[in-house]
C-alpha beads as a LAMMPS data file, in Angstrom:
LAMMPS data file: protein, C-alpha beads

296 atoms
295 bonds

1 atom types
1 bond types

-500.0 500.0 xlo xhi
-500.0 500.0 ylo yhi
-500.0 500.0 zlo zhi

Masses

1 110.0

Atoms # bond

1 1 1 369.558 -399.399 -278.722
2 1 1 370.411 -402.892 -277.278
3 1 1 370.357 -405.533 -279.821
4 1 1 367.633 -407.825 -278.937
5 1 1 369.172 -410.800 -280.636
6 1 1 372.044 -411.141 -278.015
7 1 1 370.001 -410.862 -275.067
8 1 1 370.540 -413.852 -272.593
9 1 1 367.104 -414.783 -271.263
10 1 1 366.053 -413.970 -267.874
11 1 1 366.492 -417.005 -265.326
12 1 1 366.123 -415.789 -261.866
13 1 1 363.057 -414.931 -260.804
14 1 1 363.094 -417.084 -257.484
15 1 1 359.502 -418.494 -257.668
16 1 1 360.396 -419.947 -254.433
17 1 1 359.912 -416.887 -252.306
18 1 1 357.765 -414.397 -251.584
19 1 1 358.300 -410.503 -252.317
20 1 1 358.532 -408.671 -249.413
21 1 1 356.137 -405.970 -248.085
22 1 1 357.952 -404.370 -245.399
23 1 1 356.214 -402.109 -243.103
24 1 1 357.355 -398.816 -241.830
25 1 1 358.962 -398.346 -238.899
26 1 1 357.463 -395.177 -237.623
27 1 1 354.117 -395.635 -235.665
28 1 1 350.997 -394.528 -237.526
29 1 1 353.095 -394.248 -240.450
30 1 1 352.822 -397.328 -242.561
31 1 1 349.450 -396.008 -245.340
32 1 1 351.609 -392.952 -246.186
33 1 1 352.708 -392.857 -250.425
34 1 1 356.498 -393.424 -250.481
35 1 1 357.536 -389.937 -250.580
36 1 1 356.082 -389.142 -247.290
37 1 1 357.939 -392.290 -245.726
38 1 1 361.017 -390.974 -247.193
39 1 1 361.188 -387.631 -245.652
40 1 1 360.167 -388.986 -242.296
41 1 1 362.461 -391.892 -242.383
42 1 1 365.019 -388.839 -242.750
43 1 1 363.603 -387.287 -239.888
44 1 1 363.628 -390.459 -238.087
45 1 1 366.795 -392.868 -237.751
46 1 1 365.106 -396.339 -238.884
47 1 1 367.519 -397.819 -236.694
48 1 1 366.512 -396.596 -233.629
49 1 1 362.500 -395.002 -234.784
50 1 1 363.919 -391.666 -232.821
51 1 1 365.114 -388.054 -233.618
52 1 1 367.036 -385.350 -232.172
53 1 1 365.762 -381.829 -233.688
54 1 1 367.263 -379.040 -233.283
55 1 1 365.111 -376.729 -232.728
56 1 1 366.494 -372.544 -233.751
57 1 1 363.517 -371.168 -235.198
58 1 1 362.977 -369.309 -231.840
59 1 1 363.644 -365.673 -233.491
60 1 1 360.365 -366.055 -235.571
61 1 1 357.950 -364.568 -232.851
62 1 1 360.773 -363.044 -230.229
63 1 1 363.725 -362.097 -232.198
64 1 1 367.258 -362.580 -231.627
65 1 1 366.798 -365.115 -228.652
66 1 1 370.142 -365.485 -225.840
67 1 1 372.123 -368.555 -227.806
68 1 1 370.794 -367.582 -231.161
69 1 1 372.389 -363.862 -231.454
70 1 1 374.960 -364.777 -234.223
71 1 1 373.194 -368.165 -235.686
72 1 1 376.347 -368.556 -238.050
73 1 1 378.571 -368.719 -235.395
74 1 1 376.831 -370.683 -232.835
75 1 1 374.946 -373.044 -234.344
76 1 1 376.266 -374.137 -237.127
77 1 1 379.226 -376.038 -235.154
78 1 1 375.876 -377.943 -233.796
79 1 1 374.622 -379.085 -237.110
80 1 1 376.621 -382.454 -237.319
81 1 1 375.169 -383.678 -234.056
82 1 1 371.624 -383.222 -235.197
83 1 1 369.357 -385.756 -237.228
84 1 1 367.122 -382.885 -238.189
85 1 1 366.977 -378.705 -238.299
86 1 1 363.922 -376.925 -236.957
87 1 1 364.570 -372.973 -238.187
88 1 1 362.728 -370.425 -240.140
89 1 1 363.260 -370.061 -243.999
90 1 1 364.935 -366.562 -243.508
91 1 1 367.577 -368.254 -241.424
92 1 1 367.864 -371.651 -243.734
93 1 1 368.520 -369.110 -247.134
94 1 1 370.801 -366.493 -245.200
95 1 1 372.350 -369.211 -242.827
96 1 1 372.853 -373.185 -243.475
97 1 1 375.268 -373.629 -246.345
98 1 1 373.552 -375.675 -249.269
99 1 1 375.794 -377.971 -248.801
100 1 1 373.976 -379.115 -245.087
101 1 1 372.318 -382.145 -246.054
102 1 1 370.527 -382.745 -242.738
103 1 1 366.816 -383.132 -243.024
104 1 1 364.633 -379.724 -242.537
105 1 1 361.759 -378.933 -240.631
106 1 1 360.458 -375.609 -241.810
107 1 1 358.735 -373.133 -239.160
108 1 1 355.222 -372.592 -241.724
109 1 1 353.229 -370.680 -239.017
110 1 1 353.334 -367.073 -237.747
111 1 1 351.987 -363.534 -238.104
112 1 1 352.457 -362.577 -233.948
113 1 1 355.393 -361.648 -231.689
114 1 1 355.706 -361.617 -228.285
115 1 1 354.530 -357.997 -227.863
116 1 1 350.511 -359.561 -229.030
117 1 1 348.299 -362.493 -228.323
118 1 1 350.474 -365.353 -229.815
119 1 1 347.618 -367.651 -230.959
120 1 1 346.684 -364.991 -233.530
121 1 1 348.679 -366.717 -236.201
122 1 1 347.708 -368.264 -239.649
123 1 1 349.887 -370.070 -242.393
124 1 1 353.162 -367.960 -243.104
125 1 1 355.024 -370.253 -245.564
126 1 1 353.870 -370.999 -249.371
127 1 1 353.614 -375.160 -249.674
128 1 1 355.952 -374.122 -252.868
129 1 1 358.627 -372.714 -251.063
130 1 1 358.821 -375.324 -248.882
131 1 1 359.278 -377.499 -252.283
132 1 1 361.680 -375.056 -253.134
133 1 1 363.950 -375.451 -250.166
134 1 1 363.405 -379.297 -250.360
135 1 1 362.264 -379.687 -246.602
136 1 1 361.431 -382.814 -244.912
137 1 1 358.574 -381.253 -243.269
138 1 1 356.347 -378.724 -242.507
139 1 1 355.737 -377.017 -238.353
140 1 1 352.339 -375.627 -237.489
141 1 1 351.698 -374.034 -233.863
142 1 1 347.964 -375.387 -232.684
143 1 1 346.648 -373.602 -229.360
144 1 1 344.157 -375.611 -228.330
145 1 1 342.048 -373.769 -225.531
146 1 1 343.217 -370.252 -227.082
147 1 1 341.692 -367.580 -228.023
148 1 1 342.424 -368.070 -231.693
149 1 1 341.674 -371.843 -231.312
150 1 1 339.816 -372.636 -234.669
151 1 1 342.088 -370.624 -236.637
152 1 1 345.619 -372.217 -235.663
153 1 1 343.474 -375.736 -235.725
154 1 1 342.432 -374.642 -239.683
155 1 1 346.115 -373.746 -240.358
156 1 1 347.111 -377.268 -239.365
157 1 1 344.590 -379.037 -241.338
158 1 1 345.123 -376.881 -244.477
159 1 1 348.737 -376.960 -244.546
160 1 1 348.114 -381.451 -244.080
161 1 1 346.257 -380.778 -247.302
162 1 1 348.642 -378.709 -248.973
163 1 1 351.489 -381.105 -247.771
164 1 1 350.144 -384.452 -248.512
165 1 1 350.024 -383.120 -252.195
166 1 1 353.162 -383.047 -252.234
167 1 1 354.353 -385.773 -249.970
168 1 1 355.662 -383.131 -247.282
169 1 1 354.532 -384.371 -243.719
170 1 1 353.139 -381.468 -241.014
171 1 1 354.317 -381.500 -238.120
172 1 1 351.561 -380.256 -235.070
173 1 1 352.972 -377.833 -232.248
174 1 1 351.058 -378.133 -229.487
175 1 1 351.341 -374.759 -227.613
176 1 1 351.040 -373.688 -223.801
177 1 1 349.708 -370.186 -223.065
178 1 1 349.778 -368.466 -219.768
179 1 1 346.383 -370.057 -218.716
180 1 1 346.505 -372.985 -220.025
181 1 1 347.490 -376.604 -217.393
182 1 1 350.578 -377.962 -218.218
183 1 1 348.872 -381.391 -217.135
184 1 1 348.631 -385.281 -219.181
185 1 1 344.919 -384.310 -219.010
186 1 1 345.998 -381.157 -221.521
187 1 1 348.473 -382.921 -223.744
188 1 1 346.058 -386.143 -224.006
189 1 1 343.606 -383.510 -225.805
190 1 1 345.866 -381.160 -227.430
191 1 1 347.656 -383.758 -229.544
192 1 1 344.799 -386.155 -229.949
193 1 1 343.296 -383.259 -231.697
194 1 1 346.133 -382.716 -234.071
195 1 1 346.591 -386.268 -234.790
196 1 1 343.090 -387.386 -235.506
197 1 1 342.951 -383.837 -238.059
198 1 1 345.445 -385.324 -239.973
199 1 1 349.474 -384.128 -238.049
200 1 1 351.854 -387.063 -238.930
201 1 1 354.057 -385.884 -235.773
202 1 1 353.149 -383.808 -232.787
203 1 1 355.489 -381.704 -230.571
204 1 1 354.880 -381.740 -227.445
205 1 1 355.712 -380.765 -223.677
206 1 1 357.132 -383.783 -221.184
207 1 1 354.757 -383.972 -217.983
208 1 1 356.568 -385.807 -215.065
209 1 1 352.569 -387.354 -213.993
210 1 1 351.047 -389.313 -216.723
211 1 1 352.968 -388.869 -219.567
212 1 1 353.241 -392.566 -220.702
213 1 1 349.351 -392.116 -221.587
214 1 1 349.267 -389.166 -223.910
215 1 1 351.840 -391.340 -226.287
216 1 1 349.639 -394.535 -225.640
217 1 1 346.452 -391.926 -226.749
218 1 1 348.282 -390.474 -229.699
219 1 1 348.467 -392.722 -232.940
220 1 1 351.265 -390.632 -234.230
221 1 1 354.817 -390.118 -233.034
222 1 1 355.892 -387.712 -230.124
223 1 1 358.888 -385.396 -229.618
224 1 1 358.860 -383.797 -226.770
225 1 1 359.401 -379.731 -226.791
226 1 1 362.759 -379.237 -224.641
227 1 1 361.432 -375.796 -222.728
228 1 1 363.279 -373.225 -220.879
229 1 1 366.489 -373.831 -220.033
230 1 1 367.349 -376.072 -216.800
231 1 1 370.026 -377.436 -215.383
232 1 1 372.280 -379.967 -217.826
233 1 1 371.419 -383.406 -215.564
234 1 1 367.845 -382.458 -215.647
235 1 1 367.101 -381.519 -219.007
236 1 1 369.069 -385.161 -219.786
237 1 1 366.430 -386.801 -217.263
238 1 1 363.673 -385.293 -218.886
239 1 1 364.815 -386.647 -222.359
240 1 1 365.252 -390.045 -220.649
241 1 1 361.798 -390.190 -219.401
242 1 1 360.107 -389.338 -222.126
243 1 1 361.771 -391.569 -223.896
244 1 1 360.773 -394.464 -221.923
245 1 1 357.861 -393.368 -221.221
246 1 1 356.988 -393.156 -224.945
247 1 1 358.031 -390.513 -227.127
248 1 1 359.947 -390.930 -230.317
249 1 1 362.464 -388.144 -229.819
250 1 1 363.484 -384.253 -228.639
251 1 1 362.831 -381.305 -230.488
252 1 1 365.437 -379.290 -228.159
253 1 1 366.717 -375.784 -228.793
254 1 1 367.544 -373.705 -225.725
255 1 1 368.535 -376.496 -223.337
256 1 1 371.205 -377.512 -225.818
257 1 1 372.465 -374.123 -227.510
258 1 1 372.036 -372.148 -224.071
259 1 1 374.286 -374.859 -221.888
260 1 1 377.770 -373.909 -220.779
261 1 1 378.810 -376.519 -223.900
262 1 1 376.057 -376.639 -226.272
263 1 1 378.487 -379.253 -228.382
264 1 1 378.951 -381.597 -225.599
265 1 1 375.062 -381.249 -224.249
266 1 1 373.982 -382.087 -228.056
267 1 1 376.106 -385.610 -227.958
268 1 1 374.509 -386.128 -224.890
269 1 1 371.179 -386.067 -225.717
270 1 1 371.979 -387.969 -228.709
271 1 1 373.310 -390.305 -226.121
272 1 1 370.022 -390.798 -224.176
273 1 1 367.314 -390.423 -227.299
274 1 1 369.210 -393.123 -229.871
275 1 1 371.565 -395.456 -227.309
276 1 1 368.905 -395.158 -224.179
277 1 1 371.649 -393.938 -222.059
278 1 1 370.929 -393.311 -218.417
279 1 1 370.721 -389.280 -217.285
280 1 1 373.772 -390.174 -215.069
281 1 1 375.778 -391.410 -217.592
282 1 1 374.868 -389.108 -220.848
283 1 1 375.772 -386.304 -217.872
284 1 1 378.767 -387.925 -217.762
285 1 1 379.469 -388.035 -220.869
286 1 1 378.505 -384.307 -221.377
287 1 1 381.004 -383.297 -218.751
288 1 1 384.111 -385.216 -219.918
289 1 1 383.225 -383.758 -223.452
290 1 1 382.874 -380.460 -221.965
291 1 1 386.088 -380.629 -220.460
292 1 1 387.942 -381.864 -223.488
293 1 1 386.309 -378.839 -225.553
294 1 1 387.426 -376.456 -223.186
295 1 1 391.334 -377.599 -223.972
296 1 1 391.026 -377.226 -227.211

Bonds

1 1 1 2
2 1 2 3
3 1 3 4
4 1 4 5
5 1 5 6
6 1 6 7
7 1 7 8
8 1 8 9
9 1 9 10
10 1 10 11
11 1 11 12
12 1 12 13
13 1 13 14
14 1 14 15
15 1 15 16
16 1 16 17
17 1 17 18
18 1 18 19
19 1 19 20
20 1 20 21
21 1 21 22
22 1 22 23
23 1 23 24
24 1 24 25
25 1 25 26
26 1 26 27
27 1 27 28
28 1 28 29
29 1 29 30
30 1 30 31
31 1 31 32
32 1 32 33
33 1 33 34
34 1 34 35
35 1 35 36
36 1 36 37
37 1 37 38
38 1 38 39
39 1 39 40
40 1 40 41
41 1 41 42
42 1 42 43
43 1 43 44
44 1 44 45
45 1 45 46
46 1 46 47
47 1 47 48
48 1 48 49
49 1 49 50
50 1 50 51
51 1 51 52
52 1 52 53
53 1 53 54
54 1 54 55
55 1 55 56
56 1 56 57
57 1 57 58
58 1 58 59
59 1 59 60
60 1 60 61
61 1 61 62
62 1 62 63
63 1 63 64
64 1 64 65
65 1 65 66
66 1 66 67
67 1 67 68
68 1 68 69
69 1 69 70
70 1 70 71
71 1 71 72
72 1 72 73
73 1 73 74
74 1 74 75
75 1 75 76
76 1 76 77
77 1 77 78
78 1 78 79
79 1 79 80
80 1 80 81
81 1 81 82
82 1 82 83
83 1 83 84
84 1 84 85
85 1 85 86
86 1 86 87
87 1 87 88
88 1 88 89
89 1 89 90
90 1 90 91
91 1 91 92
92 1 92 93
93 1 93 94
94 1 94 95
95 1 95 96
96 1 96 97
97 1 97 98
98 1 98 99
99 1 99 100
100 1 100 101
101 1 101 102
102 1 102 103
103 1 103 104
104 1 104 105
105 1 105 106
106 1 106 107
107 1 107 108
108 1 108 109
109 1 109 110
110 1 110 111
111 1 111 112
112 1 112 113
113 1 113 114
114 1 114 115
115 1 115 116
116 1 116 117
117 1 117 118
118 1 118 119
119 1 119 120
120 1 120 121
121 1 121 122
122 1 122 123
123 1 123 124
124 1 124 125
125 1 125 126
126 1 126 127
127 1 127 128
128 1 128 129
129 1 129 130
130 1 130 131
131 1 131 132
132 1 132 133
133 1 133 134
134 1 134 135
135 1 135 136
136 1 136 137
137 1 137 138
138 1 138 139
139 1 139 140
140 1 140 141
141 1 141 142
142 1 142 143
143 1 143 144
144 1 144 145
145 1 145 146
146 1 146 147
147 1 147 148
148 1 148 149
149 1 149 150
150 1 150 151
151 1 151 152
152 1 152 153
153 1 153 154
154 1 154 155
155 1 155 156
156 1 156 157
157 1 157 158
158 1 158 159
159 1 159 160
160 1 160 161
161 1 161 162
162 1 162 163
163 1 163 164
164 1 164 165
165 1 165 166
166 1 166 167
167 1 167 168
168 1 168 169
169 1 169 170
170 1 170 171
171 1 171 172
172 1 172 173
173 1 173 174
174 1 174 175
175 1 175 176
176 1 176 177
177 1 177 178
178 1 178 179
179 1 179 180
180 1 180 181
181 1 181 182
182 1 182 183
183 1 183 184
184 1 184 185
185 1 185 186
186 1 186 187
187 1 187 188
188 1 188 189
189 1 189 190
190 1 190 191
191 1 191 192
192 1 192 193
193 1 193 194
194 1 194 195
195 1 195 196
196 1 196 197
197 1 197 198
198 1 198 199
199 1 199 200
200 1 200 201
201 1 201 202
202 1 202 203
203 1 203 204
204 1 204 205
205 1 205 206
206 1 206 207
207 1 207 208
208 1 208 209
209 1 209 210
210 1 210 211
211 1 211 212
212 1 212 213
213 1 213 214
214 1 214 215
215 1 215 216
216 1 216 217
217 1 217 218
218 1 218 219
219 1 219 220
220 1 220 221
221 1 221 222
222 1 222 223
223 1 223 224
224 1 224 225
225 1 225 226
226 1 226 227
227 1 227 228
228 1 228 229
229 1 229 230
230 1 230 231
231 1 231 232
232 1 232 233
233 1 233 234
234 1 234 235
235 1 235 236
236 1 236 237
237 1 237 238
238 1 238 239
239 1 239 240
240 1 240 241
241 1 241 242
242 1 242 243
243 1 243 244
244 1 244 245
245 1 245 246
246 1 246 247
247 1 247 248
248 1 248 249
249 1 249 250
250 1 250 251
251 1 251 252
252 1 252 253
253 1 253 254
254 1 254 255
255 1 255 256
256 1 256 257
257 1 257 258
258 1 258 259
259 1 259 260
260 1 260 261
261 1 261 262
262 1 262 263
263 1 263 264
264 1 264 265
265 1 265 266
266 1 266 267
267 1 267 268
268 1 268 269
269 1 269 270
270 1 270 271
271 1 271 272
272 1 272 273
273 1 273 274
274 1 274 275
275 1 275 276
276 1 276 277
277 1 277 278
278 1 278 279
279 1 279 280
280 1 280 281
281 1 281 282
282 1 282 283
283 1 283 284
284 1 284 285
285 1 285 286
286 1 286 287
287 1 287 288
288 1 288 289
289 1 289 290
290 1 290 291
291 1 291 292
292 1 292 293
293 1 293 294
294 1 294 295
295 1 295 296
């Protein structure tokens, strides 16, 4: 125990100024309890409000997907490039060292594969485990306009509950079936749904005609879904415009681990999301690193 008697007395309590009440930096963001602002401010650089998510948790509905055959092997070179890790809890326990200190977004929805109707899913990961394997957050398919609407819409908003108990955001995947229009019209509705029913962060799909409004109509943060694989240059342009245009990041998979240099693509994107680089110049940068890779 301290002795009491030799305590000096406290002097400086600066009367003269104010505490501080920061707000957060991440839009909608700012009512959370400090546990939830932790885990996104992980998510999210504070610097720059953006993220670059890497997203390998393709294998949960359609197996071994081209680029994610041998997971230790290919992907885990990527790891240091990435803010955050979007995977499966199979692949995090058998996979990622424990030593990976990146911030986790765990795939918590499934129950189809490709061979069925895909919007026929309901909650697949225990709110414990994900305390357990000390995620950041929480990923949730929602197919609005399919068949299994309600249900994947109830999945979200139970596993909000479950995760706001515990401080864990959710983050809201907006899918696309077959039938469904790949149009700002869509996307306006799709992730205005999942924000108003509670999503802190919504995935979404970049829409070259009207994007800019379905960030303006969505009071939480976007990243944009990176697709199929296209060309280098224009997955780098797509990433630029929704940036600008809005969005607070990429959750990007097979446009970075399918490219000729997944290592060089990832610092590229990096380059547009958090430094606002141009397309032309992050695909510059991707083909100088490319080249130096290939020397090595």
């Amino acid at each position: 125990m301290p002795d009491a008697d030799g305590m000096k007395e406290a002097k400086k309590f600066y009367t003269d100024i104010p505490q501080k009440t920061e707000g957060f930096f991440l839009k909608g963001s700012n009512s959370y309890d400090w546990g939830m602002k932790n885990r996104l401010a992980r998510i999210f650089n504070p610097e720059t409000g953006r993220t670059v998510m890497l997203a390998i948790d393709h294998g949960y509905f359609q197996g071994p997907t081209t680029g994610l055959e041998r997971i230790d092997i290919d992907i885990l070179p990527l790891i240091p490039y990435a803010d955050t890790l979007m995977l499966t809890r199979g692949i995090l326990r058998t996979i990622v060292p424990p030593s990976v200190t990146k911030p986790i977004v765990v795939r918590a929805s499934g129950g189809s594969s490709i061979l069925k109707e895909l919007s026929n899913e309901e909650i697949a990961v225990d709110v414990e485990d994900s305390i357990r394997l000390n995620v950041c957050a929480m990923a949730v398919q929602v197919f609005i306009g399919g068949e299994y609407e309600k249900q994947s819409i109830i999945n979200m908003t139970q596993l909000v509950d479950m995760g706001t108990r515990y401080g864990i955001p959710t983050l809201a995947v907006t899918a696309v079936g077959k039938q469904m229009a790949r149009d700002a019209r869509y996307f306006r509705l799709a992730t205005r749904i999942c924000a108003e029913l509670g999503a802190h962060y919504v995935k979404t799909y970049y829409v070259e005609d009207g994007f800019e409004t379905v960030t303006a109509a969505c009071p939480v943060p976007i990243v944009i879904a990176g697709g199929k694989k296209i060309p280098e240059l224009d997955a780098l342009t797509m990433a630029y415009r929704a940036i600008q245009e809005g969005a607070s990041g990429v959750d990007m998979g097979r446009n970075i681990f399918q490219s000729d240099s997944p290592i060089a693509m990832i610092q590229a994107v990096r380059a547009v999301v958090h430094e606002s680089e141009t397309p032309e110049k992050a695909y510059e940068l991707y083909q100088t690193l490319k080249h130096e890779l290939a020397q090595v």
